[in-house]
N, C-alpha and C positions, 0 to 999 in steps of 0.2 A: 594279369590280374594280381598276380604275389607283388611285382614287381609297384604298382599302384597302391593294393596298401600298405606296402612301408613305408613308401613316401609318404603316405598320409600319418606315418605313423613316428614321426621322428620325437626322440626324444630328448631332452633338458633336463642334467642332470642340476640338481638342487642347489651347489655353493654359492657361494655371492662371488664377487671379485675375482674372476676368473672364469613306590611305595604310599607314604601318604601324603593324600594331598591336602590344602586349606583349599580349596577352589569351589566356587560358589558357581556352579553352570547354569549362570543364566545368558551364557549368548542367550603387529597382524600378522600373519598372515594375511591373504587377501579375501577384504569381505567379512577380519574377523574384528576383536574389539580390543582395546587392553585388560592384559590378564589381572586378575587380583593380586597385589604385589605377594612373589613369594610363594604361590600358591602353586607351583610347579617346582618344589625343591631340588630335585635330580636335575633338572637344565641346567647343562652351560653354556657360554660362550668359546670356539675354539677359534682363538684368534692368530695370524699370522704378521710376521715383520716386516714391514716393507719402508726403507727410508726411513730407518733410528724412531717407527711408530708401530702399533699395533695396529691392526684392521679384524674386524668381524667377517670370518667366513662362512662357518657352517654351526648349527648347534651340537649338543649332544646328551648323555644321560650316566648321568655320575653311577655306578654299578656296585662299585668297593669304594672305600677309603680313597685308594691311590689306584683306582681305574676308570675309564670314559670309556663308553659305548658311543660308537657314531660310523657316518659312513664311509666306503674304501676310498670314494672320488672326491673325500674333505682332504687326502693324503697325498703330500708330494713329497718327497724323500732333499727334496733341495730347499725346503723354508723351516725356519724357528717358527714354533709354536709357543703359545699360552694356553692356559686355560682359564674360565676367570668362570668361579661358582657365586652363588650368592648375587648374582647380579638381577637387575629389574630394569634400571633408567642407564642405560648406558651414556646418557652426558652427565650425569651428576653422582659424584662417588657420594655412595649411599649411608656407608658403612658395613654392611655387612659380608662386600664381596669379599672373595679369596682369592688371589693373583698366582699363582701356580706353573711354573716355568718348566717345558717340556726339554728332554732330552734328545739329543740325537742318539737314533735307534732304538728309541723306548715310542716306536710307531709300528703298529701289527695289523697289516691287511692281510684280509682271507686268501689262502695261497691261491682259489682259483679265480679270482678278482681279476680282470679281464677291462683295461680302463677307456682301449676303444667300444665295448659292448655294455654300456649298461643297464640293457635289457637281455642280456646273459644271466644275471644275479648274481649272489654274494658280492652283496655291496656292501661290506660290513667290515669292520678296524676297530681298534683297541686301542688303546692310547695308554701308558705306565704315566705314572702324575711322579713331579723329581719329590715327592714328599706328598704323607697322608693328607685329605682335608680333613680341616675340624667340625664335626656333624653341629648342627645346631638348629633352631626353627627355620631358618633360611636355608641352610646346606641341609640334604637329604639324600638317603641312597633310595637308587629306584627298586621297584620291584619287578623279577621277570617273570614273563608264563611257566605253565610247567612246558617240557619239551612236548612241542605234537601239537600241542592246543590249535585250534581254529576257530575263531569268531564267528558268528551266527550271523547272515544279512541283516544290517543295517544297526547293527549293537552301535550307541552312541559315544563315538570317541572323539576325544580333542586332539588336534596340532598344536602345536608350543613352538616360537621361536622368534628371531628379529629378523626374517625372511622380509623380502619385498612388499610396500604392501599394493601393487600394482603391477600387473604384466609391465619388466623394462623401469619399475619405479623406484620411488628412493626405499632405503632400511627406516624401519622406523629407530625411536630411542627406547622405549617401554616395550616389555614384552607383551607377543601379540600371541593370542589364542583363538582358535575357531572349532563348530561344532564341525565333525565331519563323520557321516554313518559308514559302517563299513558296509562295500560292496564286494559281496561272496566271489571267489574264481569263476562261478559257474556267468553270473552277469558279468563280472569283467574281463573275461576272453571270450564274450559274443565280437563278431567282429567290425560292429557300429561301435565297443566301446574299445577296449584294448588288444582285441584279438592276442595273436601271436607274440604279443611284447612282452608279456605277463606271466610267470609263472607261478606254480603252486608255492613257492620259497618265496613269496611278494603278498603283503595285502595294501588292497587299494580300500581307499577312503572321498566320500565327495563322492565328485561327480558333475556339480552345483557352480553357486555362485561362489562359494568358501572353499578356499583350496591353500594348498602350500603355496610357495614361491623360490625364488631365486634366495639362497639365505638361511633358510630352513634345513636345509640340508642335515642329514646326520640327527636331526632332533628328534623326539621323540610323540608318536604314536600313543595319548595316555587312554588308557580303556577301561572299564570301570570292573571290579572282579567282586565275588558273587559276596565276598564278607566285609564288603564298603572301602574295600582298598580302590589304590589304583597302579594297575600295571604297565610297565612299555612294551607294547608289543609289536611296534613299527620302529624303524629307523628310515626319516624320511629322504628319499633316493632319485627320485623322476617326476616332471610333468609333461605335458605334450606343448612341441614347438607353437602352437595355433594360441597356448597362453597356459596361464596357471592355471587358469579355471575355467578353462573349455568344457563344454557340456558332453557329459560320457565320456570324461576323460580326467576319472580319478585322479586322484594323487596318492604317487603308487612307493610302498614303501617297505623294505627287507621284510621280511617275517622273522621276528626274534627267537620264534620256538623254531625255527627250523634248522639254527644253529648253536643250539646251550650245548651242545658237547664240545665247541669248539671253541665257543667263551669260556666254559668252567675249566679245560684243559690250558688254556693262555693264563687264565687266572691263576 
């Protein structure tokens, strides 16, 4: 019986290739729409070199000046990074982006980051920027929960990123956003939805037709906070093999309050 549903249970982790917001919610990701340009200031792009070019991997969420919050399985110890803030239409320089060159060893996964198990958790890295970004109506720092916090069933949060916008499909250019509720641990380790893959250090979101995707990875979880802000409180991490947006089978993403002692101490 265990042994059945894990098979059923396999999971995809999110990479491709391999504070306040301006956002007007009215719903890609998959199933979702283009976002308001800019209207996710904290996104970035973390892009990798491959053959004297840049490539879009995972997203992430500007934290400080010169730090990115994103995920541990966006990290490989053998590729040049970027970072590129300020971005919306990724075929057409816009003006406002900021191109931001990563150093080697200025890359911090969570010590117990586990890259065969990413339904172990702590799927969470840090990224040092070689120089501050400059804040501006485009560039913004996110805001995080306080530590602990837990979200209430079905509180209304967005995905943000240039993820898939189809199980297997292409990246889009313009960023994509989709609504997605959150679904409490208590529903998503029933074991029709995520059973045993899931833990309390993870909030899932969806469930539905609108989910992450391949792309999304590392980006950011935005949830709306009780004095009209908005916070990240996901870093997006896993969907299930059967597709992005298999039904009861959120899209499942670090919990950000469950490690601010280990971001504010990296910091």
């Amino acid at each position: 019986m265990m042994l059945r549903l894990l098979s059923s249970l396999l999971l995809v982790a999110l990479a491709s290739g391999s504070g306040q917001s301006f956002h007007n919610p009215s719903s890609r990701v998959v199933n979702g729409e283009d976002a308001v340009p800019y209207s996710w200031p904290w996104q970035v792009s973390l892009q990798y070199e491959k053959d004297g070019a840049f490539h879009h991997t995972c997203g992430g969420s500007l934290i400080a000046r010169d730090w990115v919050l994103t995920a541990a399985h966006c990290i490989s110890s053998s590729r040049t990074y970027r970072v590129v803030l300020g971005e919306y239409d990724r075929a057409v320089n816009e003006g406002p982006e900021q191109v931001i060159p990563i150093n080697a060893g200025d890359l911090f996964v969570h010590p117990k980051w586990n890259s065969i198990c990413v339904a172990c958790g702590n799927d969470v890295a840090l990224i040092k920027l070689s120089r501050n970004a400059e804040l501006t109506s485009e560039v913004q720092l996110a805001k995080l929960p306080p530590a602990g916090e837990i979200l209430p069933h079905k509180t209304p949060c967005y995905v943000s990123g240039w993820g898939r916008l189809t199980t297997g499909g292409s990246l889009p250019d313009k960023l994509q956003q989709g609504l997605l509720p959150v679904v409490d641990y208590a529903h998503c380790s029933q074991l029709d939805w995520w059973g045993i893959s899931v833990r309390e250090t993870m909030v899932c979101a969806g469930g539905d037709v609108i989910s992450g995707c391949n792309g999304d990875s590392g980006g950011p979880l935005n949830c709306p906070a009780a004095d009209g802000s908005w916070q990240v409180h996901g870093i997006a991490s896993f969907v299930s093999s059967l597709g992005c947006n298999a039904l009861k089978k959120p899209t499942v993403f670090t919990r950000v309050s469950a490690f601010n002692d280990w971001i504010e101490a990296n910091l």
